[in-house]
C-alpha positions as CSV (number, residue, x, y, z in Angstrom):
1,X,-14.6,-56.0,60.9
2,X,-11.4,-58.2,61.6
3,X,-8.9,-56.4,63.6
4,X,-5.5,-56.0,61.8
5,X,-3.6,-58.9,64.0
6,X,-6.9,-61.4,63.0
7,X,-6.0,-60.3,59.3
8,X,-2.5,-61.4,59.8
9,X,-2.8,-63.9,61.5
10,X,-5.3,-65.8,58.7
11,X,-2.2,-65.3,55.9
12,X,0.5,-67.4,55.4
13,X,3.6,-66.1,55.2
14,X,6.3,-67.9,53.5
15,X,9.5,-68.6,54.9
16,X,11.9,-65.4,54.8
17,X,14.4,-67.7,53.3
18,X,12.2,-68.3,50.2
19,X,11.3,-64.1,50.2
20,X,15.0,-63.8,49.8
21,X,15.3,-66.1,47.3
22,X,12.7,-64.5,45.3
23,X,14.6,-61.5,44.9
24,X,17.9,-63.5,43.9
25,X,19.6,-63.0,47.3
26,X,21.7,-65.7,47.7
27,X,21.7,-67.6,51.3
28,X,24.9,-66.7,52.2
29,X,23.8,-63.0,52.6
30,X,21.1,-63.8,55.3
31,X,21.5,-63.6,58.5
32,X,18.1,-65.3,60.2
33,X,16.2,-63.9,63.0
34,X,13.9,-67.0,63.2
35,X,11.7,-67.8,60.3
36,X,9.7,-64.7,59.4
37,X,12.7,-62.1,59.3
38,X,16.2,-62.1,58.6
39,X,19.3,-58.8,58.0
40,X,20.7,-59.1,54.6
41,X,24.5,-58.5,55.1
42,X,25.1,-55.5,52.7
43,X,27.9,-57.1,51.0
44,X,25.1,-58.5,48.6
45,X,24.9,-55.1,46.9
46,X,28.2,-56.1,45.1
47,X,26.6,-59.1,43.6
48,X,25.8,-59.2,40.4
49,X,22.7,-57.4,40.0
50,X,19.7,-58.4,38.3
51,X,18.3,-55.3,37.6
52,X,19.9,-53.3,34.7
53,X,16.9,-50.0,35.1
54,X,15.0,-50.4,38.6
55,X,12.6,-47.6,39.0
56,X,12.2,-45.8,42.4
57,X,9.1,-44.9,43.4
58,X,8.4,-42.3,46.4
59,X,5.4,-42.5,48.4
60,X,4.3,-39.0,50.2
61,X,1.3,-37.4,51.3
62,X,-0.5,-33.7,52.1
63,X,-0.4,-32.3,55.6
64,X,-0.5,-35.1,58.2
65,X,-4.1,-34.8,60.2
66,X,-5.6,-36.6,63.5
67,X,-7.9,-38.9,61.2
68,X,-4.7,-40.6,59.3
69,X,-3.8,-41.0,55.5
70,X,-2.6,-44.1,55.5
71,X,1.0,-43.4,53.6
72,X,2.3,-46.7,54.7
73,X,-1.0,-48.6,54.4
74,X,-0.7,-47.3,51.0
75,X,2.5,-48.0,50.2
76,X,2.4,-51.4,51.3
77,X,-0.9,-52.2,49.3
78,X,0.9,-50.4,46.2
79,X,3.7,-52.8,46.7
80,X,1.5,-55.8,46.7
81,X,-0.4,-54.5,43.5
82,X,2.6,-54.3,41.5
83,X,3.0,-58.0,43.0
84,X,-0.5,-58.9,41.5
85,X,0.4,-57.6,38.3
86,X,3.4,-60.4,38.0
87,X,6.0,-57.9,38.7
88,X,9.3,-58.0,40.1
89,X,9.0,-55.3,43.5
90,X,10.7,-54.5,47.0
91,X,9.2,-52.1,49.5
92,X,12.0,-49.8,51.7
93,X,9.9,-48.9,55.2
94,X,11.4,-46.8,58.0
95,X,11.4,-49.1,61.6
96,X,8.8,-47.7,63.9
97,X,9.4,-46.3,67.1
98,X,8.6,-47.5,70.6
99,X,7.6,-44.0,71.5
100,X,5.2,-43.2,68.9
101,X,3.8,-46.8,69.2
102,X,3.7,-46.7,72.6
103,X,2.1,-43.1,72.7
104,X,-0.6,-41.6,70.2
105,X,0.5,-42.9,66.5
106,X,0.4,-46.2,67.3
107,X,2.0,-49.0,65.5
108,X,3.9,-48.4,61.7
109,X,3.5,-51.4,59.7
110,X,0.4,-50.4,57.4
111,X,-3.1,-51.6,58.4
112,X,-6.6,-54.3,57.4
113,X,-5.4,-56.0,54.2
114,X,-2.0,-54.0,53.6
115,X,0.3,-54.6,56.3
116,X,4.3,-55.9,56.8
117,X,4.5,-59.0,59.1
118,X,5.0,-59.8,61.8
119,X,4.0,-56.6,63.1
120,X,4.1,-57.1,66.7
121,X,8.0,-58.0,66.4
122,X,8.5,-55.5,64.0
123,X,6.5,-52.4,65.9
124,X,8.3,-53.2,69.1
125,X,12.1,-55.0,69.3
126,X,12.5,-56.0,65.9
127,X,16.4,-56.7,65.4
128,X,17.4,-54.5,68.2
129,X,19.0,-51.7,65.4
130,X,17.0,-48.7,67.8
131,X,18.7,-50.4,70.9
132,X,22.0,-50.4,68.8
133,X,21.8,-46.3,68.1
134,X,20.8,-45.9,71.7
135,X,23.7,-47.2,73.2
136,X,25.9,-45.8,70.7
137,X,24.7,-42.5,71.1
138,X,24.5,-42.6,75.0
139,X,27.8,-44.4,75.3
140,X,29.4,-41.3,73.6
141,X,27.5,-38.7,76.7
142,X,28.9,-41.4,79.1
143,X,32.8,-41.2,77.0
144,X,32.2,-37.4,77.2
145,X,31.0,-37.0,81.3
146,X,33.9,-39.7,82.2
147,X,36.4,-38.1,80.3
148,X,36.0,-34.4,81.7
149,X,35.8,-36.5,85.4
150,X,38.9,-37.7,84.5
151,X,41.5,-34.7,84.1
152,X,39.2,-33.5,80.8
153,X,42.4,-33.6,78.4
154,X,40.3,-32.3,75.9
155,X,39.4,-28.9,77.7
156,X,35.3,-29.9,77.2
157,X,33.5,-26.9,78.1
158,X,30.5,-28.3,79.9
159,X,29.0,-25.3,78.9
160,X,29.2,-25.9,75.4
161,X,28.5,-29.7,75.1
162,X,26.0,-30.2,72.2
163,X,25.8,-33.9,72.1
164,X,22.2,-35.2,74.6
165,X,21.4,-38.3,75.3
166,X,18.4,-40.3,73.8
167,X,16.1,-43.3,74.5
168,X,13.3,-44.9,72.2
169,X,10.6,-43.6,74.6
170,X,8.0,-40.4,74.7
171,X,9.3,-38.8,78.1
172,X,8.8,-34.5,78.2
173,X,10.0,-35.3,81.9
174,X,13.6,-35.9,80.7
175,X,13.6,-32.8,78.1
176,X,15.9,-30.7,80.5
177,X,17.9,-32.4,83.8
178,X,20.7,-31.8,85.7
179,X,23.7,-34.1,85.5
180,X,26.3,-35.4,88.1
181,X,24.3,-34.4,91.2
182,X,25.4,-36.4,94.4
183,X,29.0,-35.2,95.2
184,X,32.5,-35.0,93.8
185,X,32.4,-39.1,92.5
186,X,29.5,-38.8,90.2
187,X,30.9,-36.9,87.7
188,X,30.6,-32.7,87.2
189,X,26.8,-30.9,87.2
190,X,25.6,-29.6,84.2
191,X,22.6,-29.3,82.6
192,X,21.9,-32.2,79.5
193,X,18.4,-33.7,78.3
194,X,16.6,-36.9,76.8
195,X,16.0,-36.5,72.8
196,X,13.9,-39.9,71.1
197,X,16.1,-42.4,69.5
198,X,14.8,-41.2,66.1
199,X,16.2,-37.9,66.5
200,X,19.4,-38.9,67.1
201,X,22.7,-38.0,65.2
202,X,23.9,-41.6,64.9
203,X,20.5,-42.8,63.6
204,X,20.9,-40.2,61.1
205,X,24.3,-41.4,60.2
206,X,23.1,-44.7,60.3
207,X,20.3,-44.2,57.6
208,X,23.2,-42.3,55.3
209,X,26.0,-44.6,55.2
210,X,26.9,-46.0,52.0
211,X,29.0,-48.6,53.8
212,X,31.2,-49.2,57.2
213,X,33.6,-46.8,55.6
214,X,31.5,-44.5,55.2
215,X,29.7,-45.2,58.9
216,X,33.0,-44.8,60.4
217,X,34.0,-41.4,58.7
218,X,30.6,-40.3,59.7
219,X,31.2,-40.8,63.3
220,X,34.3,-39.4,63.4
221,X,33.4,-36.1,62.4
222,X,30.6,-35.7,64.9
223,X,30.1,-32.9,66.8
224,X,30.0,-33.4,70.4
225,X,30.7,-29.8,71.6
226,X,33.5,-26.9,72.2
227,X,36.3,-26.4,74.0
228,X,37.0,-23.8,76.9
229,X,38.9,-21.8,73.9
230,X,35.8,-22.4,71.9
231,X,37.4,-25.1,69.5
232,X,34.9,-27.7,67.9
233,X,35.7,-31.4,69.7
234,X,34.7,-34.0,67.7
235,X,34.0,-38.1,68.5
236,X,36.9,-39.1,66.8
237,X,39.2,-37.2,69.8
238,X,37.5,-39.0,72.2
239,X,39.3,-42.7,70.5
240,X,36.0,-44.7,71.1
241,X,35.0,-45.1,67.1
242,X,35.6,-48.8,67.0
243,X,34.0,-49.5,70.1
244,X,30.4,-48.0,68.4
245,X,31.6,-49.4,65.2
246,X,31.4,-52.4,67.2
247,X,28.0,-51.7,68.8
248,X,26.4,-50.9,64.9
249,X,28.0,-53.6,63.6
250,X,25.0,-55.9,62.9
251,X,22.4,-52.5,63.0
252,X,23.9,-51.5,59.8
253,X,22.5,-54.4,57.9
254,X,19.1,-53.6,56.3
255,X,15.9,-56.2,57.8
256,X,13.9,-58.2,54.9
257,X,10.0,-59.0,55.7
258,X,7.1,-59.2,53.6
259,X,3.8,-58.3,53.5
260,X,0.7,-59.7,53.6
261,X,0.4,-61.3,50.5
262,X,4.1,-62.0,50.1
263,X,5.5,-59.0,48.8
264,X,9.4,-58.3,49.8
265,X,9.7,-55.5,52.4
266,X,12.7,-53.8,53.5
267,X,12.5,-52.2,56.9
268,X,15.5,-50.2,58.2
269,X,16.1,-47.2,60.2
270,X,13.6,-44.9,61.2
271,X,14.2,-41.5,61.6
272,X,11.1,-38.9,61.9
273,X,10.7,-36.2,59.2
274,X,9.8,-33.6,61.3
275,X,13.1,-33.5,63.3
276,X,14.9,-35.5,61.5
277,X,15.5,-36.5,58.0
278,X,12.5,-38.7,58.0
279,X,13.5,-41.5,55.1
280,X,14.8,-45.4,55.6
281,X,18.2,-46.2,54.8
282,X,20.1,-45.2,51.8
283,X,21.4,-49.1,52.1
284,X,17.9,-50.5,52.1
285,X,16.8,-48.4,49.3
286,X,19.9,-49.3,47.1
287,X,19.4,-52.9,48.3
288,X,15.7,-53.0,47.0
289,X,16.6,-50.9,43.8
290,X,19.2,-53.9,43.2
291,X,16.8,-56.6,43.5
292,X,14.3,-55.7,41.9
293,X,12.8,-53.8,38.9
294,X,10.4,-51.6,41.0
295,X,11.3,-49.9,44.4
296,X,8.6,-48.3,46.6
297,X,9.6,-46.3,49.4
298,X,8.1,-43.4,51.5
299,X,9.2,-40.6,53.2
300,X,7.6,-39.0,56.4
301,X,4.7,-36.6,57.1
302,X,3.7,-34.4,54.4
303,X,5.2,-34.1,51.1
304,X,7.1,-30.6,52.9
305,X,8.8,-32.4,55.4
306,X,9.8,-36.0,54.6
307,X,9.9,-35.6,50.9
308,X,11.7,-32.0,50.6
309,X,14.5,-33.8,52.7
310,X,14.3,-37.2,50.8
311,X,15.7,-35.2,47.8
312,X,17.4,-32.7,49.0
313,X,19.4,-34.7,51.3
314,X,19.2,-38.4,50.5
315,X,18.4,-38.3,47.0
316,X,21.9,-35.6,46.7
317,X,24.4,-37.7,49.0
318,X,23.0,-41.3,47.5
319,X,23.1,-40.5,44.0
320,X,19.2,-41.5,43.5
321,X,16.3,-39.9,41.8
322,X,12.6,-41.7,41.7
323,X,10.9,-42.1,38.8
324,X,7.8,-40.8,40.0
325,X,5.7,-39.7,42.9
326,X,2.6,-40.8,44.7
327,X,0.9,-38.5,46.6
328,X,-1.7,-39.7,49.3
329,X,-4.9,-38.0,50.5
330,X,-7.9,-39.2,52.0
331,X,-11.5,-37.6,52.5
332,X,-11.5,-37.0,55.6
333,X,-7.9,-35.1,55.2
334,X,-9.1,-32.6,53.5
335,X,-12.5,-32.3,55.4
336,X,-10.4,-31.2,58.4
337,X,-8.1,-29.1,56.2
338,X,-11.5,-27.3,55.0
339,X,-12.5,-26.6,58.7
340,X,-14.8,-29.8,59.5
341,X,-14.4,-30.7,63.6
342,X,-13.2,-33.9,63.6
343,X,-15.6,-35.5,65.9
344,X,-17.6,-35.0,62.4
345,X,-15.2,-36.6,59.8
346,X,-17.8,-39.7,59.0
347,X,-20.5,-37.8,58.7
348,X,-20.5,-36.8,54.5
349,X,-19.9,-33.1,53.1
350,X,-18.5,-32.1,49.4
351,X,-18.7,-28.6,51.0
352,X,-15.6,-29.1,53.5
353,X,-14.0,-31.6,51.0
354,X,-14.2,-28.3,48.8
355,X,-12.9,-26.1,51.1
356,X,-9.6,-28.6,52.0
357,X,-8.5,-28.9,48.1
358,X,-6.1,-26.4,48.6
359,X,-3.9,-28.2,51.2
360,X,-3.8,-30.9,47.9
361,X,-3.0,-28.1,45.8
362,X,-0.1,-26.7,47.1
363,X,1.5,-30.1,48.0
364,X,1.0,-30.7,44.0
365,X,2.6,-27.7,43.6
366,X,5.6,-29.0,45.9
367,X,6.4,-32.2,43.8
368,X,6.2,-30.1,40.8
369,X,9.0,-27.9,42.5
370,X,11.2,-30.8,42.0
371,X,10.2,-32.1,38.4
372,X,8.3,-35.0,39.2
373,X,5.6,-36.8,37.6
374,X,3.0,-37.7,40.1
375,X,-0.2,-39.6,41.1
376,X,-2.9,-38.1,43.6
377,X,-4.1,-41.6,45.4
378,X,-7.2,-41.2,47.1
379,X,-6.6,-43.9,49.7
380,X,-10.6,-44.8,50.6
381,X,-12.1,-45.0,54.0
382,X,-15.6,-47.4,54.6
383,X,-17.4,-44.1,55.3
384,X,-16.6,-42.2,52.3
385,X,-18.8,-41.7,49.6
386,X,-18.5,-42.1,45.9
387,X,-19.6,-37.9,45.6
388,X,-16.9,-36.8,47.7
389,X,-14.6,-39.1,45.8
390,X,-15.5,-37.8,42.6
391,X,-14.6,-34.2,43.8
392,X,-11.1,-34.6,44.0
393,X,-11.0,-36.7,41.0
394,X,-12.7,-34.2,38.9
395,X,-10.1,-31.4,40.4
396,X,-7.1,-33.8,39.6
397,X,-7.7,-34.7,36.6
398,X,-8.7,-31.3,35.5
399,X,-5.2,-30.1,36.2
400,X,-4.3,-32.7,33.7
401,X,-2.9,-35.0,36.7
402,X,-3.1,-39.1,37.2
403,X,-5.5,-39.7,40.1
404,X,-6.1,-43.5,41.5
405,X,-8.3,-44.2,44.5
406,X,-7.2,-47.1,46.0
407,X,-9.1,-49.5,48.3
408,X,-6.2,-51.1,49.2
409,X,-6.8,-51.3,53.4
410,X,-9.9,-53.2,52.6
411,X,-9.0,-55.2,49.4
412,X,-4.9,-55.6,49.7
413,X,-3.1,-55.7,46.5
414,X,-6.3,-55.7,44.3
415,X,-7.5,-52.6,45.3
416,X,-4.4,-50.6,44.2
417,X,-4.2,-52.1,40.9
418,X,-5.7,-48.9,39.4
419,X,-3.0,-46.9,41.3
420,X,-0.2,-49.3,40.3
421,X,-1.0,-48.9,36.8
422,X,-1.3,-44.8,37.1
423,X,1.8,-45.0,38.4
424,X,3.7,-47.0,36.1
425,X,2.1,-44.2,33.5
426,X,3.6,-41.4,35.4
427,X,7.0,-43.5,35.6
428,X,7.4,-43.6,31.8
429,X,8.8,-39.6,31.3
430,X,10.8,-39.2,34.0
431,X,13.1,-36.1,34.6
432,X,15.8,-36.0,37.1
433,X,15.0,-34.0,39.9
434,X,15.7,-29.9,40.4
435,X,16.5,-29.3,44.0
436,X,15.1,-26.6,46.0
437,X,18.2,-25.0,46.6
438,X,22.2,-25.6,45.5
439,X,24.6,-26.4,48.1
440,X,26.7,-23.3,47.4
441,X,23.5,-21.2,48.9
442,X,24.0,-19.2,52.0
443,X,22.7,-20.6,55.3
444,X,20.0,-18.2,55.2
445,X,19.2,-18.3,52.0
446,X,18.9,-22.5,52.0
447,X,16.2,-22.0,54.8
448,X,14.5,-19.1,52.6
449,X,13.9,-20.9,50.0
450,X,12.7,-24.4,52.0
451,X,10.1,-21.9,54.1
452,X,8.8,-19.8,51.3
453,X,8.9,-22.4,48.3
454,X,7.9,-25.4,50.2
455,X,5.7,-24.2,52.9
456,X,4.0,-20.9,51.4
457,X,5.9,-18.6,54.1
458,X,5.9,-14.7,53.6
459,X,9.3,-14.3,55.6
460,X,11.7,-16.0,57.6
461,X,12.6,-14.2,61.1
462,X,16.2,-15.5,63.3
463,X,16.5,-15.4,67.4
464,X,19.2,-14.6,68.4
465,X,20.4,-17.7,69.4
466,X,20.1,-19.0,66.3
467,X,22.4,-15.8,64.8
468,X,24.6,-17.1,67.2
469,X,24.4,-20.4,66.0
470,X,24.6,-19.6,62.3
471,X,28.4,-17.8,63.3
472,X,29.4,-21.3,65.0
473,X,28.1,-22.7,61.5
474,X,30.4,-20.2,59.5
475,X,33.5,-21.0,62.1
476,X,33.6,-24.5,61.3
477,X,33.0,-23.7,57.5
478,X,30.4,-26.3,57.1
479,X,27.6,-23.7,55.1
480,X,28.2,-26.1,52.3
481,X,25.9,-28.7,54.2
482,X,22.3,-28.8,52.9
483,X,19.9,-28.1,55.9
484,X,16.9,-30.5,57.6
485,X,14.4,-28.2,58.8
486,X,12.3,-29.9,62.0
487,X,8.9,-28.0,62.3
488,X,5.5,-28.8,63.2
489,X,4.5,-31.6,60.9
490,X,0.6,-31.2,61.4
491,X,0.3,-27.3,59.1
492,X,2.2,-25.8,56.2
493,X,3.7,-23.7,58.7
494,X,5.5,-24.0,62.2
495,X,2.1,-23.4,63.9
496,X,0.4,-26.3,64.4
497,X,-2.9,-24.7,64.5
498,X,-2.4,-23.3,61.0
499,X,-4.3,-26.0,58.8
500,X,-5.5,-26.1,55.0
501,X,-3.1,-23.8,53.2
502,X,-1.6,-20.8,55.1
503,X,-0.9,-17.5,54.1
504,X,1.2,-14.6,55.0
505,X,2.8,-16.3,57.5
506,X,6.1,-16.1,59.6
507,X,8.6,-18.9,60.0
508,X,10.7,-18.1,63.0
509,X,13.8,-20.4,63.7
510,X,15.4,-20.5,67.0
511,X,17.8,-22.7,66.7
512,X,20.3,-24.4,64.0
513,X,22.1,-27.7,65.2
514,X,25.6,-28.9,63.4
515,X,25.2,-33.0,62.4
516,X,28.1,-32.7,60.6
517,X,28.8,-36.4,61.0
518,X,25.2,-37.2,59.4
519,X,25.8,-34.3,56.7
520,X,23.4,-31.5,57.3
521,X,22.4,-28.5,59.8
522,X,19.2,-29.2,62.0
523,X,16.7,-26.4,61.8
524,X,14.9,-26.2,64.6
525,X,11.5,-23.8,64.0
526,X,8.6,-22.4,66.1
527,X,8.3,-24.8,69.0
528,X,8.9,-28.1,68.2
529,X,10.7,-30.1,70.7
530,X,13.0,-33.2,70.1
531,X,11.4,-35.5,72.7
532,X,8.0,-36.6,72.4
533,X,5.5,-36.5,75.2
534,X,2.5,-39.3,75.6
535,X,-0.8,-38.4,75.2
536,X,-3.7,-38.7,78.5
537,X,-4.6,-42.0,76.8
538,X,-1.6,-43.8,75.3
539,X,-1.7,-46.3,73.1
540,X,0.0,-48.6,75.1
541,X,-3.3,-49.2,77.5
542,X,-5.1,-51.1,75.0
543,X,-1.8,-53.5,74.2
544,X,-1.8,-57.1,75.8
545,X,0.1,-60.0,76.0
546,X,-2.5,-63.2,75.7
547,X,-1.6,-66.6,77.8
548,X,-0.2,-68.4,74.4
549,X,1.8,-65.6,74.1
550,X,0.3,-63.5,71.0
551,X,0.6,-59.8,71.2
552,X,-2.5,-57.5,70.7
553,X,-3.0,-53.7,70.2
554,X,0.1,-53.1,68.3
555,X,-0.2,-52.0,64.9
């Protein structure tokens, strides 16, 4: 079988120009990065639009596994269907992340006949917006270290500085360090550490900024730490908003590709749903939603992590509300989920397909939580069988739910047309969306309801640290700010062992962050760390750079 850069490279892509055209975008918007990709200035969201009713469609999935569902495979090929079908459509796809692509995901711009060109720029530099939050975010640690060298005006407790530096890289080595060793002239030691670029506060901001207005309100109320009398310091004391203003200038403009077969793809910010908020911009989904009369967009990991925060946070401070749902699973998902080694995933078994239904069945549950129609999308692997196929039809459909498998990877556009149509069924009756919990919650009770709603938990238990933390929360009177929980992504639970659908278990947090620029609290549960590490193997040993200058291994 092809590999997915011989697929791409036997299409032909039409200029971006003409992709931009097709959704009305007038040239004077576009701001070209060579022929295949250009940032659409955001000022064309006060354009006229041509959509009076654009649907919104979200794209999730159950518990991530080691053998892959293909969530942005699938939303790509879904995309691309709706583009068969003559209609007007727009995809909105996080950016991927050199550390992921780099380490054990791999690249993030969907797969075989389903994919977002060029994927080698996109997977690694793209437009430079990652590069943008990582010298925004770093040049606020720098602002911070030179200002306390500096007579410390402010009274910074180094102690209590909150705000780490990031870079777009896997690194555990960089977790913890020690800063400003070498003598008096290179600054004051403390302790400070590496989070990925995706984790970052500014990224975060970034993906939730209505405009520069709103970008630059954002980064004046973040948090960067306390004071020796325990005061809350935040950027805008430090006088350097303009300068990263300046520096996220251009990054605040949403990227236009397309897919294989043509099909308009916006691709901007990428934060990760299991520490982060996990969803692309609000100004690329707005943008697509403008253009167009069907939006497809996805959010992170399983329907728990990604989703929940794609409505309780983005979906709240955006104003939006999809229309429907699509919820991806694959055979050999749910094999794993039903106990299967996976050294054994090809090999065929309705027993352990059986056995994982329940992982299915409470993320069902999940979207139901929030009032949505949905579609279970079966997206098909060569080595599946029709049997095992019909299994989860049979238990979809016998809960009265759409269910569409979709052959998309091997077939592109045409085989999601039976999803496109189930979904455009499940779009028809659509009710806005019931949160999982109301802003006006307690703290505590927010994270309750997240932990035993979402995830099946029996009880939530608190370190101390993050009692402590939940008093700094209460101080600065900001218990009015929904919360992003960061947890395992890989069970139901914050144990990543934990697969198919726990029971009876324990959620322990042990740490809440304050993003008050960004908007919410950071939840940090059982022992998941904000700086990936790379696997024995990384990805990155099987990437090469050919003599005529083509790119292999990524994607």
């Amino acid at each position: 079988m092809l590999s997915d850069s011989e697929i791409a490279k036997q299409s032909q892509p039409q200029p971006i120009s003409e992709i931009a055209k097709s959704l009305n975008i007038d040239e004077q918007y576009l701001i070209p990065f060579g022929n295949e990709i250009t940032k659409i200035n955001i000022s064309a969201l006060t354009a006229p639009s041509q959509q009076k009713d654009s649907k919104l469609i979200l794209v999730s999935a159950t518990t991530p596994t080691r053998a892959g569902e293909g969530k942005t495979t699938t939303t790509i090929g879904l995309g691309q269907a709706f583009t068969q079908l003559g209609d007007s459509v727009c995809l909105a796809l996080r950016e991927p992340s050199l550390g992921p692509c780099m380490g054990m995901k791999g690249g993030a711009t969907g797969g075989g006949y389903s994919q977002v060109i060029p994927a080698d720029r996109i997977n690694l530099h793209f437009t430079g917006d990652f590069h943008a939050i990582t010298a925004a975010n770093n040049f606020i640690s720098a602002t911070i270290d030179n200002h306390i060298f500096h007579g410390n005006a402010l009274n910074i407790d180094p102690r209590q500085i909150v705000w780490r530096r990031v870079m777009d890289m896997n690194d555990r080595s960089l977790r913890k360090i020690v800063l400003g060793l070498g003598g008096k002239m290179q600054g004051i030691p403390r302790e400070g550490g590496f989070d990925i670029t995706a984790a970052s506060e500014i990224m975060a901001i970034l993906c939730l900024a209505n405009d520069f207005n709103d970008l630059k309100r954002r980064l004046n109320n973040t948090l960067i730490g306390y004071s020796y009398a325990d005061q809350p310091i935040f950027v805008k004391s430090l006088g350097i908003t303009g300068a990263l203003l300046a520096l996220l200038r251009d990054a605040l403009h949403p990227n236009l590709v397309q897919s294989l077969e043509g099909t308009p793809a916006f691709i901007h910010g990428g934060p990760f749903a299991n520490i982060a908020h996990g969803c692309n911009s609000v100004l690329a989904t707005k943008m697509a939603m403008h253009h167009a009369e069907w939006a497809i967009t996805e959010a992170g990991f399983g329907f728990d992590l990604g989703a929940e925060k794609f409505f309780d946070i983005k979906c709240r401070m955006a104003e939006i509300d999809p229309a429907a749902v699509v919820l991806v699973t694959t055979v050999r998902a749910l094999k794993m989920h039903g106990g299967m080694d996976k050294n054994h995933l090809t090999t065929a078994n309705t027993e352990f397909v059986t056995q994982g239904l329940e992982n299915l069945d409470k993320h069902i549950e999940n979207v139901q939580l929030f009032n949505k129609n949905l579609v279970v999308a079966c997206n098909r692997f060569a080595d599946d069988t029709d049997e095992e196929i019909a299994i989860i039809r049979q238990h979809v459909e016998d809960k009265g739910l759409l269910f569409a498998e979709s052959n998309h990877y091997a077939e592109g556009g045409k085989g999601a047309i039976e999803l496109a149509e189930k979904v455009k069924l499940a779009a028809e009756d659509s009710k806005p969306f019931e949160p999982v919990y109301y802003l006006q919650d307690s703290v505590i009770e927010k994270i309750r309801k997240i932990c035993t709603a979402m995830y099946g938990a029996a009880d939530v238990a608190f370190t101390k640290e993050a009692e402590k933390d939940l008093r700094h929360v209460e101080k600065l009177k900001l218990t009015m700010l929904p919360v992003c929980i960061a947890k395992a992504p890989s069970s139901l639970s914050d144990d990543p062992m934990l697969h198919g659908r726990p029971r009876d278990f324990q959620v322990t947090v042990r740490n809440i962050q304050v993003n008050a620029g960004a908007g919410f609290l950071v939840v940090l549960t059982g022992d998941i760390m904000r700086m990936p590490g790379l696997p024995k193997e990384p990805a990155a040993m099987n990437i090469e750079l050919l003599p005529n200058g083509d790119i292999t291994g990524v994607g």
